[in-house]
C-alpha positions in Angstrom: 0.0 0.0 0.0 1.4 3.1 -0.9 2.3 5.6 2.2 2.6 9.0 -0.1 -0.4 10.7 1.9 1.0 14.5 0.5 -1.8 14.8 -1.1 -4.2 12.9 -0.4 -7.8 14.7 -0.2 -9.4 16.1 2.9 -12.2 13.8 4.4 -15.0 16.8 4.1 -17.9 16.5 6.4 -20.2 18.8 4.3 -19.6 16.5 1.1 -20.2 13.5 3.1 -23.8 15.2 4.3 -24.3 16.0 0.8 -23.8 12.1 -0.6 -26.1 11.3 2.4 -28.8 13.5 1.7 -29.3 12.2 -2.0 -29.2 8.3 -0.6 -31.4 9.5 2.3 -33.7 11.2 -0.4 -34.0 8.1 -2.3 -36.9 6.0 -0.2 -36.5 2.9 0.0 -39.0 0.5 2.4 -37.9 -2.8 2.1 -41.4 -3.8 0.6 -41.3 -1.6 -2.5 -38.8 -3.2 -4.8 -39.1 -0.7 -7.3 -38.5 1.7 -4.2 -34.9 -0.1 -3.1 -33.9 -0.7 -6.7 -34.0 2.6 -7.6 -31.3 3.3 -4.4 -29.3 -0.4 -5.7 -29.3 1.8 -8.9 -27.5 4.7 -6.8 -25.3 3.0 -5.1 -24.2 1.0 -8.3 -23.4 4.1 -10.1 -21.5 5.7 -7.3 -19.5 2.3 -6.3 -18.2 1.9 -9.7 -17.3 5.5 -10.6 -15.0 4.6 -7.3 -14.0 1.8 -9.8 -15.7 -1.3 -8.2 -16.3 -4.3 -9.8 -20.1 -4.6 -10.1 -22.1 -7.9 -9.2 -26.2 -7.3 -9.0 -28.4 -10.6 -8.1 -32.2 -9.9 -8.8 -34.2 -9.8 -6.3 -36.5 -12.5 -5.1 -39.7 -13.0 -3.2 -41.1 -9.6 -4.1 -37.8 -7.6 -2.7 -35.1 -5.8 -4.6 -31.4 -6.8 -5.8 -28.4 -7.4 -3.7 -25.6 -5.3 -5.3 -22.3 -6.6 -4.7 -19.2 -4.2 -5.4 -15.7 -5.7 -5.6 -12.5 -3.7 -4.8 -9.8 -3.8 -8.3 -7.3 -4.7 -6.3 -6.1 -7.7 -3.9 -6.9 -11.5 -4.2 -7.6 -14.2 -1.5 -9.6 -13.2 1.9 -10.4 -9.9 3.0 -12.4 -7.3 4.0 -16.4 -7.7 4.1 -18.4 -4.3 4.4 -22.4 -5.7 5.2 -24.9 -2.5 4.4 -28.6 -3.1 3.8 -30.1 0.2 1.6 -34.1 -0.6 2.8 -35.8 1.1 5.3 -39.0 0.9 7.5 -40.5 4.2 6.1 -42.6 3.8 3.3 -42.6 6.2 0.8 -43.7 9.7 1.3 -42.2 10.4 4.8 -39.7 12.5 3.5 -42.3 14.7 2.2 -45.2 14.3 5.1 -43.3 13.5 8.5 -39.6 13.6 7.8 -38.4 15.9 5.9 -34.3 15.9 5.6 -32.9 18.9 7.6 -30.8 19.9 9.8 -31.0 21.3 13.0 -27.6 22.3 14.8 -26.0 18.9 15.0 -28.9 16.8 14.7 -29.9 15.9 10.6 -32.9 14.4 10.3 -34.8 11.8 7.5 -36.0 8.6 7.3 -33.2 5.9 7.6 -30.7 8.3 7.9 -29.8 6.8 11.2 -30.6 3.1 10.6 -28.6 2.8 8.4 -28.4 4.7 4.8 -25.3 7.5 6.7 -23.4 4.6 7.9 -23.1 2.7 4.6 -22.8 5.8 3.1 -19.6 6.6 5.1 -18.4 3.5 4.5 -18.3 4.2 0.4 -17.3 7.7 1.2 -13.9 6.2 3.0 -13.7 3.5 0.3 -13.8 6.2 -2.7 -11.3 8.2 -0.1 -8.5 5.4 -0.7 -9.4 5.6 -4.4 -8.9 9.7 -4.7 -5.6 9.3 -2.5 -4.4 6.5 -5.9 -3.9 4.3 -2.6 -5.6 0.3 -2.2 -5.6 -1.7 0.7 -3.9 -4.6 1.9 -6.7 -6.5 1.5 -9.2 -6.3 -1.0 -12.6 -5.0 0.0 -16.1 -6.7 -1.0 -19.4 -4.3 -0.2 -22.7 -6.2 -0.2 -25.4 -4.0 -0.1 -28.9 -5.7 0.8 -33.0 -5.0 0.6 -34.7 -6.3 3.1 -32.2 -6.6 6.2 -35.4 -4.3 8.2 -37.6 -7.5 7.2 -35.1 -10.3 8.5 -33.1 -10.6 5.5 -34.9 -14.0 4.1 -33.3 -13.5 0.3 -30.1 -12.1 1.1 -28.8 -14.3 4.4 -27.3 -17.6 2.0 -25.3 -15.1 -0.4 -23.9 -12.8 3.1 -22.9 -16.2 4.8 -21.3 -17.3 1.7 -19.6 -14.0 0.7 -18.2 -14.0 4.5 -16.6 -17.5 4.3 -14.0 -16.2 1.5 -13.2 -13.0 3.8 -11.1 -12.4 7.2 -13.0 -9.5 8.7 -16.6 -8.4 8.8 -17.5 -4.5 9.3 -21.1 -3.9 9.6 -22.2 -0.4 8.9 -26.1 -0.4 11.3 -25.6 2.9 13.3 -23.5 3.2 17.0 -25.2 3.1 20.5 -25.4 5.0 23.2 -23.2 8.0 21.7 -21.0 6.5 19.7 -20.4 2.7 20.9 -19.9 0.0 18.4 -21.3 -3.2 18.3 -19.5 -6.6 19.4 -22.6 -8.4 20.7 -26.2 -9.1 19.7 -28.9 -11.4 20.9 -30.2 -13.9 18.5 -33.5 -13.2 16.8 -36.5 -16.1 17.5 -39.8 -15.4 15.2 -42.8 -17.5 16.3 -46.3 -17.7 14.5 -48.9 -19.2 16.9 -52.5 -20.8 15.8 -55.3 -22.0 17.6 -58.2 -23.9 15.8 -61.3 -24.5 17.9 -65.0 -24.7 16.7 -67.5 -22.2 15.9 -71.1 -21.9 17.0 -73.9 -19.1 17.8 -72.4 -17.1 21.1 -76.0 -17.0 22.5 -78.1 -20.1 21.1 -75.5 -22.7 21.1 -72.5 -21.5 23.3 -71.7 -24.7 24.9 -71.0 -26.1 21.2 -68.2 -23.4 20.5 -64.7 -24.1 21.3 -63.0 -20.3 21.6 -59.5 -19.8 19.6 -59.3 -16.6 21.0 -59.9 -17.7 25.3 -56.8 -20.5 24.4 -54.9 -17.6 22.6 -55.2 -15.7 26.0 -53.9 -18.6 27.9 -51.1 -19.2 25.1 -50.2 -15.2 25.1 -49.6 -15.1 29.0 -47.7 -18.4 28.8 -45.1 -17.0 25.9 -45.1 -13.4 27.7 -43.9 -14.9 31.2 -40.6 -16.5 29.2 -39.3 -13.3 30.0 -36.4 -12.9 32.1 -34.4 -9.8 32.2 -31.7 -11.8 34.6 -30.8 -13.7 32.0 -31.4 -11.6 29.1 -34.0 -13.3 27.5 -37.2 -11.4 26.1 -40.7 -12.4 24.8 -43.0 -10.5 23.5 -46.4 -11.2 21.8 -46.3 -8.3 18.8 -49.6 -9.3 16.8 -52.7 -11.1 17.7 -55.8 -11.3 15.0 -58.8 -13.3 15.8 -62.5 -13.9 15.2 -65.2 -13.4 12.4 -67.7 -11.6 14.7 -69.1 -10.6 17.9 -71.7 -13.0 18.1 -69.6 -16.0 17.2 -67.7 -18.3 19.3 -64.2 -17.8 17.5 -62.7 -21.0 15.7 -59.5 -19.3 14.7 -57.0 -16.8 16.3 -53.3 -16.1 15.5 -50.3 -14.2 16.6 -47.0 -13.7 15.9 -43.8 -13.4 18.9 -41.0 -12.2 19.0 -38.0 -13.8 21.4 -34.4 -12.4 22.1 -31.8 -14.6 23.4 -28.5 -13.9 24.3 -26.5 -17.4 23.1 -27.1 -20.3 21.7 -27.6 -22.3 24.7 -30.8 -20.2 25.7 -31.5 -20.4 22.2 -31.8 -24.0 21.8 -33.6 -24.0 25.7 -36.1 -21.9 24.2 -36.9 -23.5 21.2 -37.0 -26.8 22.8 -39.8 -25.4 25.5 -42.3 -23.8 23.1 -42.4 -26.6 20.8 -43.7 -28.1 23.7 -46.2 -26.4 24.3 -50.2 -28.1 24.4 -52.9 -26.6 24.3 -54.8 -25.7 27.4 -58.3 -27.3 26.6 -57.8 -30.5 24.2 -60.7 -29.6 21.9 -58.7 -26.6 20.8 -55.7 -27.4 18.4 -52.5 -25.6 18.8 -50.1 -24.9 16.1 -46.9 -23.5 16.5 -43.6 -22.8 13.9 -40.8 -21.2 15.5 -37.3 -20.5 14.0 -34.4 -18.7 14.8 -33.9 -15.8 12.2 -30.8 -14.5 13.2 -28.2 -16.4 15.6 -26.3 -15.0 18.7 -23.6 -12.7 18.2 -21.3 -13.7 21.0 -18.3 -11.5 21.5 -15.3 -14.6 21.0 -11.7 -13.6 21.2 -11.2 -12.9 17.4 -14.0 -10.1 17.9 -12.5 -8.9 20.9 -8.7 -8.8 19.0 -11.0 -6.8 16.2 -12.1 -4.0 18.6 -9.0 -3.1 20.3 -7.4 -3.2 16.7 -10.2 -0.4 15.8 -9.9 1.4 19.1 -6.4 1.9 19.0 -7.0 3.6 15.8 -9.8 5.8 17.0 -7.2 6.7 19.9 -4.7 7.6 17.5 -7.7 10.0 15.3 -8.5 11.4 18.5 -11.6 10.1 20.1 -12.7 7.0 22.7 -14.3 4.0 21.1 -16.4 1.6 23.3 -18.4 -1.0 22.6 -22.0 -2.1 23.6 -21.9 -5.2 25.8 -25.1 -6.3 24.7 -27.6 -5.1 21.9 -30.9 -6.6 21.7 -31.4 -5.2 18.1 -30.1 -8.3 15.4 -28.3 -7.6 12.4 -26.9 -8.9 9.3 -23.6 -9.2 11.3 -25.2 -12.0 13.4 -24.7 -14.4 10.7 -21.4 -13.5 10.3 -20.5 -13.9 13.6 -22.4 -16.8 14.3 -19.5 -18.2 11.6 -16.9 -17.2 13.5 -15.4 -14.4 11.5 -14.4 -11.3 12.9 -17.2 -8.9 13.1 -17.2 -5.6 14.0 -21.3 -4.0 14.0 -22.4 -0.3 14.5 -19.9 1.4 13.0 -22.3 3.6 11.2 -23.2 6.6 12.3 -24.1 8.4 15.4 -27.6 9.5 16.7 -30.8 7.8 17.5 -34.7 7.7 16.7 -33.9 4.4 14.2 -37.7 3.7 12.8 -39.2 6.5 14.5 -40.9 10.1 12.9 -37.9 11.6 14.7 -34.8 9.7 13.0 -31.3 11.5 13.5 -27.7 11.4 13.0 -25.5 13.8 14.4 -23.5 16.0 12.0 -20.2 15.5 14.3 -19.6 12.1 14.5 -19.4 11.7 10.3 -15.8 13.2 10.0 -14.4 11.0 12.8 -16.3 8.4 11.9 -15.2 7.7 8.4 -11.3 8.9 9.3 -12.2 5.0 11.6 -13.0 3.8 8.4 -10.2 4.9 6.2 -7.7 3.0 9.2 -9.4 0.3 9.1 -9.3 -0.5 5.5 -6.0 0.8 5.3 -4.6 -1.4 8.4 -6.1 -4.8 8.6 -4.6 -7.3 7.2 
């Protein structure tokens, strides 16, 4: 790698904002795959005017393309930058709720925290290497994703394979807590629940009925008291849709839960338990599916050799970096982790507000930041 830095351009925190304000202006919910496509279109353009090599896999299952950009240089193993370009806001927030602005430090728009800055930095310090006529020591894949905010289900085969041919994985989803990156996250358990009972008139023939929604009840209390905060295990019972009328004893009723576990072992303890689960009144069948979306990110020594690496190098730019012990939030860096490769999550941005009508980044932390970046790249090996 060349070490002629004379001159080499300034990392400019105004032209950063700028490149963030067209992504962030580009909507993109995960749903609308013309929506996402449209942003895979802008981050094609930009990654290979930085001279990447271009890979786009159509999308599948009603989402957009995975866009895959290839550094010129390097062979072997490397570096694997994981960015999803979807969103939870559907189109029109920018113009109805969140307009993109800026308010002192705080800049505002949808996804701007979660995560369109950070993977924006990301290609900002990548095209920084390119402008300085440097390269890394190791080459440097980007996959961008659609529907990471949905679970992933189209892109997770081509992340775990594109991670098995690198070293290092460097997540771009936004810091913590004012500015703490991510080294651990609890797995991800999604759970559909369905109870079948019998119908019959609620006032003429009551005693005939066999109510999906009164075992629900009992089934919702039952998943909600797996809770334990000790051990860092949550459950929580997010949807719940039952019934054809009033006067009718309900045959059907379904939900859908939502369980974070902190490592595998609770994992599989978990799973084991609610798929044995019976129903509370044996005229009422009970149906559970329950799989674990995305696996425990557990902080093992090559992720812990990974973070002093990068917080050495935030020391020597000039600010603290420390991490989260434990997010609940999963990522597309749980898979990779769950591999065993080096990991390092929330490197995107600062701020906070991810999915809400108040979404924010603050304007400081994008020079530092992506200076992290530029080390990074320009040190691992």
């Amino acid at each position: 790698m060349s070490q002629n830095v004379t001159n080499r351009p300034r990392i400019d925190a105004e032209e950063i904002l700028e490149g963030i304000r067209r992504w962030v202006e580009i909507e993109s919910p995960s749903h609308d795959a013309a929506a996402v496509n449209r942003m895979v279109d802008k981050a094609r353009d930009e990654m290979a005017a930085a001279g990447a090599r271009i890979e786009r896999v159509p999308g599948r299952e009603g989402y957009g393309d995975v866009l895959i950009a290839r550094s010129p240089w390097g062979e072997g193993p490397g570096i694997l930058v994981l960015a999803h370009l979807d969103t939870v806001h559907p189109v029109g927030t920018l113009r109805d709720l969140l307009k993109f602005e800026r308010k002192d430090d705080a800049v505002f728009g949808p996804g701007i925290y979660d995560m369109k800055g950070g993977a924006y930095l990301a290609y900002y310090a990548y095209r920084h290497l390119v402008r300085s006529g440097q390269t890394s020591p190791l080459p440097i894949t980007f996959v961008f994703v659609p529907e990471e905010e949905v679970g992933s289900p189209t892109s997770r085969a081509l992340i775990e394979a594109e991670a098995r041919n690198n070293k290092y994985v460097l997540v771009t989803e936004p810091a913590r807590d004012g500015g703490r990156i991510v080294t651990a996250r609890k797995g991800v358990m999604q759970i559909w629940v369905k109870c079948i009972g019998r119908p019959a008139h609620a006032g003429a023939r009551h005693e005939d009925g066999r109510s999906a929604i009164r075992e629900m009840a009992r089934q919702i209390l039952r998943f909600e008291e797996l809770t334990d905060y000790r051990r860092g295990i949550t459950c929580s019972v997010g949807t719940v849709k039952g019934g054809t009328g009033m006067n009718v004893v309900p045959a059907e009723c379904s939900a859908e839960v939502d369980m974070r576990v902190p490592d595998p072992q609770a994992a599989e303890e978990m799973l084991a338990k609610i798929r044995a689960f019976q129903s509370f009144d044996a005229d009422v069948k009970l149906e559970i599916k329950a799989n674990l979306n995305r696996p425990p990110y557990v902080k093992n020594p090559g992720i812990a050799k990974l973070f002093e690496h990068a917080k050495g190098l935030a020391a020597e730019i000039g600010f603290e970096l420390k991490d989260v012990p434990l997010t609940g939030g999963g990522s597309d860096g749980n898979f990779t982790a769950a591999l065993g490769i080096p990991t390092l999550d929330g490197l995107g941005v600062d701020g906070k507000g991810a999915h809400t009508d108040y979404e924010q980044m603050s304007y400081a932390s994008l020079e530092p930041r992506t200076k992290l970046w530029v080390r990074l790249f320009e040190t691992l090996r």
